[in-house]
Each structure stands twice: as C-alpha cells, then as structure tokens.
Wavefront OBJ file of the C-alpha trace (Angstrom):
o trace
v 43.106 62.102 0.669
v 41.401 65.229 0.693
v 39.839 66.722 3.902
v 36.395 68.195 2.823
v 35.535 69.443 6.072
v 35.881 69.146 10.145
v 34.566 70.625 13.366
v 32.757 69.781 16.475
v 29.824 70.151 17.539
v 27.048 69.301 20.772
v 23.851 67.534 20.889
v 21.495 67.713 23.900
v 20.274 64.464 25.545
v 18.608 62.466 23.251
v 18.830 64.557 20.621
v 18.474 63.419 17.214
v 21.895 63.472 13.968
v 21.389 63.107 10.827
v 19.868 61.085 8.571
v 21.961 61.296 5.729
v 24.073 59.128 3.141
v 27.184 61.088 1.636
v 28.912 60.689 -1.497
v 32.201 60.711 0.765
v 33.597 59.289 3.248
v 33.208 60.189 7.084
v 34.892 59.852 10.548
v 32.975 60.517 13.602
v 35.292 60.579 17.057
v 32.704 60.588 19.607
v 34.725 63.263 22.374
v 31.828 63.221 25.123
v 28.652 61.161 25.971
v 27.096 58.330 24.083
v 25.704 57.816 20.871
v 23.927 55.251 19.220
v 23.803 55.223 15.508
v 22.391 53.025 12.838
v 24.599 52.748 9.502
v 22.350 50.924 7.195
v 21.018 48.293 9.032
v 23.581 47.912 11.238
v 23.469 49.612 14.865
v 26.253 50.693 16.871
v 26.559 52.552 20.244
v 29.742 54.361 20.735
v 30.715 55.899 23.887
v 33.285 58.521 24.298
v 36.816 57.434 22.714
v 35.097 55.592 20.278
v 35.543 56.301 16.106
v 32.922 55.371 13.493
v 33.644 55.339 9.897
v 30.905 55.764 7.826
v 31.844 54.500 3.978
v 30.546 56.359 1.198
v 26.852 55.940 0.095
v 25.750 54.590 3.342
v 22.914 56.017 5.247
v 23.483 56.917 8.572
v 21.557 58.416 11.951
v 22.138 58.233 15.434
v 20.293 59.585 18.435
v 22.749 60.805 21.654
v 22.240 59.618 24.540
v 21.039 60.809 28.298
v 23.654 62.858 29.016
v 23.877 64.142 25.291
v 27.587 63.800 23.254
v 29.892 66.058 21.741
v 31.395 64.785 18.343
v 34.244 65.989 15.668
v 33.463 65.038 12.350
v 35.672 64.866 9.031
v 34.102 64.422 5.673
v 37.329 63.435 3.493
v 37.156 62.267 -0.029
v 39.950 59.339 -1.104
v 41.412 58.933 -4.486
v 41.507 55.220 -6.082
v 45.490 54.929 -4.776
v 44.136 55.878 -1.390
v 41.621 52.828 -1.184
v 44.237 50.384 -2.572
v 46.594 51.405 0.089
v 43.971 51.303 2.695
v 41.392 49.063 1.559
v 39.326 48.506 5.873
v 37.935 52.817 4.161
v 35.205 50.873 2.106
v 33.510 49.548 5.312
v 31.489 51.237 8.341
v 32.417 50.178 11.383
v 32.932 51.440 15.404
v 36.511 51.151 16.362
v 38.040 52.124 19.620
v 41.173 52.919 21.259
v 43.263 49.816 22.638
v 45.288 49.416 25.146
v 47.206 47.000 26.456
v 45.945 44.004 28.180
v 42.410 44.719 26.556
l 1 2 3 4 5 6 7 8 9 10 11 12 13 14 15 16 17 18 19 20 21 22 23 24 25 26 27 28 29 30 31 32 33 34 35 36 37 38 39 40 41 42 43 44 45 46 47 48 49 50 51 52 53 54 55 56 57 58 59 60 61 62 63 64 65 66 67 68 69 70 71 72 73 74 75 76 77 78 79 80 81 82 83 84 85 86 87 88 89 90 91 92 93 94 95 96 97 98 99 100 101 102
C-alpha cells in the first residue's frame, strides 16, 4: 500500500464535499458531526466514529450536516498483492466501530 496523501479538514453546517471519482482508493474517518454522502447511487450518513471507504473509480459527494463535521482523509493506492490479501478494498461501504454487546 502506498499512502498518497492525509489530513483533516472542517466543513461548516451544511456545507457541501466533493464531487469527485478518484483513480485510488479513499478512507474517510468522520472525527466530528454528521455527514451524509452518496457513493454512486448508494447513500450513506455517517456520524462521528464512523469510516467510509470509497473504492476506486466511484463517484462520491456528501453534504455535512447541521452542526457541520470534521473529517481525516487518506487517498492510498494498493498494489494487485494488496487486493488479494484484502479483497472487502474493492467495495464502498460505511463501517463503524464495534463494541461489545452491539
């Protein structure tokens, strides 16, 4: 895997990200506030603690929510190995933390 880039970053309350479709793949860890995002035609809303991968070559936006949302992105590229060893990278999806009893 190679990292491509990371940071954070703020949006204001419903405040408009993206609209973009990458050539790599991305991980969004929503830190503060809500989200909601559609990735293709699929939407999501992800609240703080929440991670969205976003697979390569699908289009993406979101719009935060009421209270706005901070976010920390990675754009990472994977080699072939890297997909055969961890093969749930060529989906988008909204995953969150677990705990037990949940």
């Amino acid at each position: 895997m190679q990292v491509l880039f990371h940071g954070i970053g703020g949006y204001g309350a419903n405040e408009a990200i993206g609209r973009a479709c990458w050539p790599h793949n991305d991980v969004i860890v929503v830190l503060s506030g809500t989200v909601h995002f559609t990735l293709g035609d699929m939407g999501l809303s992800c609240a703080a603690g929440h991670a969205l991968h976003i697979a390569p070559h699908t289009s993406f936006s979101g719009v935060s929510g009421i209270s706005g949302c901070r976010l920390w992105v990675q754009h990472f590229a994977l080699t072939r190995e890297d997909h055969k060893k961890i093969p749930a990278l060529s989906e988008s999806g909204c995953f969150e933390r677990q705990v037990e009893g949940d």
